[in-house]
C-alpha angles and dihedrals in degrees: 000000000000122000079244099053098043083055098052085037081064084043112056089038086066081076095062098072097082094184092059085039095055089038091055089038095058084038086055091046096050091039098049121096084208105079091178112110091237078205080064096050086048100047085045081055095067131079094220091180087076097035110090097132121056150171126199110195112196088019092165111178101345091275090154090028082069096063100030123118113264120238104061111148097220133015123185121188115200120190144122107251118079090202081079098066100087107045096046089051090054097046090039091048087067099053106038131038091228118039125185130187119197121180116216142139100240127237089072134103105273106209095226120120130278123248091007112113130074085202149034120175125190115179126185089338121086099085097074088050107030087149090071090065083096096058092039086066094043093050088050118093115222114272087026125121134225115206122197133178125207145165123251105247082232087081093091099054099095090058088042086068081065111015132037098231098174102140085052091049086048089061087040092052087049090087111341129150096277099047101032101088101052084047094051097036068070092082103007138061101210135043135158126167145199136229125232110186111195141146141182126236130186124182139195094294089051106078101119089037084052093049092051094053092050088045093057094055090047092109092054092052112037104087084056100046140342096285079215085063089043092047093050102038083059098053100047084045083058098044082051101047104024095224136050119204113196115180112237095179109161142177135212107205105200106197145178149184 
């Protein structure tokens, strides 16, 4: 195993801890200027009426199954960490009258059939497997649509002004909003996105708020710096200025065959 891999190996396993994942995910949510779910804008992206097959890659722990339609006919969850199992069975369970769950490291073929499925969602997810965007158009039935959510790599400039994070940019520019669509314009004739503009904002009250989020993220900085400097630097930067401002732009790319 590569040093790159063992460090995206770290980083994906940060997702394992639900608990952490749910905490930083409600910190994100009351933080954000945005108070619109980006799971919602998604989900408002989509025409449900003609999803009934779908697969969900980097499905962690069911997070877009929770606020998916019910009545889909077939759900299948893909990811690499068996703890999420459970929890995406049971979400999916609710929505779709068959739910799989198939653990795999993307890219890799899935074993699934071609031209079988009306949706495919990846959300945060494709930049640690960009090479799966082949198999994702081979999954996809014509007419179908594959919907994936990422992050602009602009969202670290505000650390950069403090912290060289370039092995964590270089995951980020695998697939990010400014380079998705001619990656994806690669397999699929149409493509259209969406912006998200967001940002999160912490103030003087939000200290140990502040010091989760960063150690969330402590698997996708540390090969860059020591996530406890980061975490310190932050705070003391917040105690200083009285407000910290982080970019969250996102982008949601809708494509087809």
């Amino acid at each position: 195993m590569t040093a790159g891999h063992t460090q995206e190996t770290h980083v994906i396993r940060s997702y394992s801890n639900h608990r952490l994942h749910a905490e930083v995910g409600a910190i994100i949510r009351e933080h954000s200027e945005n108070k619109n779910d980006i799971r919602t804008v998604v989900r408002d992206a989509i025409a449900w009426d003609r999803a009934k097959s779908i697969v969900d890659l980097g499905c962690g722990y069911g997070w877009f199954e929770e606020v998916m339609p019910a009545g889909r006919d077939l759900l299948v969850g893909i990811d690499c960490l068996a703890e999420n199992e459970e929890p995406f069975l049971i979400a999916a369970r609710a929505r779709a009258a068959e739910a799989l769950f198939r653990m795999m490291t993307l890219p890799a073929p899935t074993g699934l059939p071609a031209a079988h499925f009306d949706l495919i969602v990846s959300l945060y997810s494709l930049y640690f497997f960009p090479g799966a965007i082949p198999e994702i158009a081979r999954l996809l039935k014509p007419g179908g649509v594959f919907v994936c959510l990422t992050h602009s790599a602009s969202m670290l400039e505000e650390g950069e002004h403090y912290f060289d994070f370039r092995n964590l940019r270089k995951v980020i520019e695998r697939f990010s909003a400014e380079n998705g669509e001619a990656l994806l314009r690669q397999h699929f004739a149409k493509a259209s996105y969406i912006d998200y503009p967001n940002a999160i904002v912490f103030h003087p009250d939000d200290e140990k708020s502040l010091a989760t989020y960063i150690d969330f993220k402590r698997e996708f900085i540390e090969k860059d710096v020591d996530p406890r400097i980061v975490r310190e630097k932050m705070v003391a930067e917040l105690k200083r200025k009285g407000q910290l401002r982080f970019n969250k732009n996102d982008r949601i790319f809708v494509v087809g065959k």
